[in-house]
N, C-alpha and C positions, 0 to 999 in steps of 0.2 A: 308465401312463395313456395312454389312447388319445388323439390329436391327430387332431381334424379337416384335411384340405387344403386351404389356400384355394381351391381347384380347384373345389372343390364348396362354397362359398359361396355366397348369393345377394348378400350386401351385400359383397364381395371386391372390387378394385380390377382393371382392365384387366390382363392378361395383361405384362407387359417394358414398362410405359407408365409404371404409380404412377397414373393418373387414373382418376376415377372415371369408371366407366358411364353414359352420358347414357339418361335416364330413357324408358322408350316413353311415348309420347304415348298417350291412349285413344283406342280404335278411331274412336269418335263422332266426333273432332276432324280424322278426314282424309276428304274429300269422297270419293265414291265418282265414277267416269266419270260423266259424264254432269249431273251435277250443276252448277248454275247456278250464279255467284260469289254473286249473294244469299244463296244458302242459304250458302257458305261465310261469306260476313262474320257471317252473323248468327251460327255456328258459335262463328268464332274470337274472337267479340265474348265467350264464354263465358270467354276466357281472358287475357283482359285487354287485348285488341286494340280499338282503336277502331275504332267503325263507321263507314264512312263512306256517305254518302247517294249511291244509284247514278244520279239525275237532278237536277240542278241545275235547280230552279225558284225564279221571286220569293216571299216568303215573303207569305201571308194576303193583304193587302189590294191589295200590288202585283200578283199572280197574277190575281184580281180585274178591278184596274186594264185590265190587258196584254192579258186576252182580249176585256172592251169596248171598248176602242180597236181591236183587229182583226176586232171585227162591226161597229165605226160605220165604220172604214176599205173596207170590202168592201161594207156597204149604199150610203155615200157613192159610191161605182164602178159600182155596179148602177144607181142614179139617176143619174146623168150618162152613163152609155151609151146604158142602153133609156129615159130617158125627160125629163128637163131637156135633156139635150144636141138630144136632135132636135124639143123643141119651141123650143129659139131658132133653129136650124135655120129652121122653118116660115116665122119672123118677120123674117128675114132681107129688106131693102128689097129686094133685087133678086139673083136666083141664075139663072146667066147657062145655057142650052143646053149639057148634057155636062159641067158641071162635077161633080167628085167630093169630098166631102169625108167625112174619114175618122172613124169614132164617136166617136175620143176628145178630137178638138176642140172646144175651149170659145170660147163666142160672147161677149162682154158686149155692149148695146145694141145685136141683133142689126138691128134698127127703122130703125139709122144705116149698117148694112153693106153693100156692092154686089159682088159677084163678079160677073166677066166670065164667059162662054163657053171650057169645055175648060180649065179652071183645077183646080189640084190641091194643096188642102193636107192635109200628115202629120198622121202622129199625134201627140199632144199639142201642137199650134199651138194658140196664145193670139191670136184677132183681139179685140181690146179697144175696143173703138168708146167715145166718150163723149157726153154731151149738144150740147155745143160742139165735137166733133173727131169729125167722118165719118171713116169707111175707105172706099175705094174703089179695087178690084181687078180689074185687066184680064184682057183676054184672056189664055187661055192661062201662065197666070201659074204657077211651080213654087217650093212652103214646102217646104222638108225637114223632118224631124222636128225636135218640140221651137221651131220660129219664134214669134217674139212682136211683133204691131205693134200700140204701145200709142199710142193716140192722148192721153193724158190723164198729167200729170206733177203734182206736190207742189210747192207752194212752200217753200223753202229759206231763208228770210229769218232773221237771228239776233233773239234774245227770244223767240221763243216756237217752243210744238212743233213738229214738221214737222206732224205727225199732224194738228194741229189750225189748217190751214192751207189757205186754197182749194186746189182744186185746178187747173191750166190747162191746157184742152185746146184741140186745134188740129187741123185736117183731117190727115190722111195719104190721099195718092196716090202708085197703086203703077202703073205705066205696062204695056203689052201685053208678053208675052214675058220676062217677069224672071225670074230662078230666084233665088231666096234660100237659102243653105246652112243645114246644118241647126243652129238654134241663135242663128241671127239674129235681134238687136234691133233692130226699127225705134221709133223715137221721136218725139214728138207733134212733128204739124208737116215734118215729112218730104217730099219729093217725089221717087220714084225712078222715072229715064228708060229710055224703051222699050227695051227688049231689053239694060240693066243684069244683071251677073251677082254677088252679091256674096255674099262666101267664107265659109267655113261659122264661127262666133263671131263674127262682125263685129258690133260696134255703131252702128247709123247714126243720126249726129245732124245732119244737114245733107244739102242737096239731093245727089245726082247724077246726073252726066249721063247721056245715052241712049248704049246700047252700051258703056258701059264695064265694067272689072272691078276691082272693088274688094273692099280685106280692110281686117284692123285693127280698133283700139279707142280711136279713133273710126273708123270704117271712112272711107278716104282712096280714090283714085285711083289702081291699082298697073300701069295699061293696058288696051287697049282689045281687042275682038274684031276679028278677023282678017275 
């Protein structure tokens, strides 16, 4: 009787191994060049592969959400450059000879504000004027980015909210020649002297003197100019 060779079997086991033959894979299941991972996941998704989603976005109603919050964010920006910003600008009490002030500046009770002559504040400076607490800025005066001189404070009192709490405002004056680093709090009631330089964070809650240089939180007295 004639005996077949396992030689020329198709279901035969590997040649000196004993394992069997790992099976070809169908042509369809191997990406060709050129071909995009998409097209492979959704492929191998054929063969029991999980698919996985190639852009991670919020699902439904937060996707939704996240693009109106970044039209009201970029509308809100558009109106405070080209148009709220520079009509408090206008209303501004007094806007001295040569002074510059930068688009992204925001005014409150512009009505109560006074810039000096040749005075220069950054971008995103907050002058916050209130009903009861004037600002008024001299000569030549330099905000760095990000300054905030808020003339108007929350009463703190225990029993009841802050939120729902007078509020108490107090003049601030800002004397001739001051540079304010960038990021400085001035606070209601303040008076800071002629040619003061005070350091970039500092928060001032209390007078100081002319020509000094001060830093800190509460911003203190660290020496004078030369």
């Amino acid at each position: 009787m004639l005996i077949r060779s396992p030689c020329h079997s198709t279901k035969s086991k590997a040649i000196g191994t004993g394992a069997p033959r790992s099976p070809r894979l169908p042509r369809r299941a191997v990406g060709r060049a050129g071909e995009g991972s998409a097209d492979l996941s959704t492929r191998n998704n054929n063969h029991g592969v999980k698919k996985t989603p190639l852009l991670c976005l919020p699902p439904g109603g937060k996707l939704l959400r996240s693009i109106t919050e970044v039209i009201k964010g970029w509308l809100y920006l558009l109106a405070l450059v080209t148009g709220g910003n520079y009509l408090r600008k206008a209303k501004l009490q007094h806007l001295g000879k040569g002074a510059k002030i930068l688009p992204t500046v925001f005014f409150k009770y512009p009505e109560m504000i006074q810039i000096g002559d040749h005075s220069f504040i950054n971008h995103l400076c907050s002058v916050w004027a209130s009903p009861g607490g004037p600002i008024t800025i001299g000569n030549n005066v330099l905000l760095g980015p990000c300054a905030s001189i808020i003339s108007s404070n929350h009463g703190i009192a225990r029993g009841e909210l802050i939120r729902n709490q007078p509020g108490r405002d107090a003049p601030i004056r800002i004397g001739d020649d001051v540079w304010l680093g960038a990021n400085v709090v001035v606070t209601a009631g303040v008076s800071i002297g002629e040619g003061a330089v005070v350091g970039a964070g500092a928060v001032v809650t209390s007078d100081l003197p002319p020509m000094s240089i001060c830093a800190g939180v509460p911003a203190r007295v660290i020496g004078y100019r030369p």
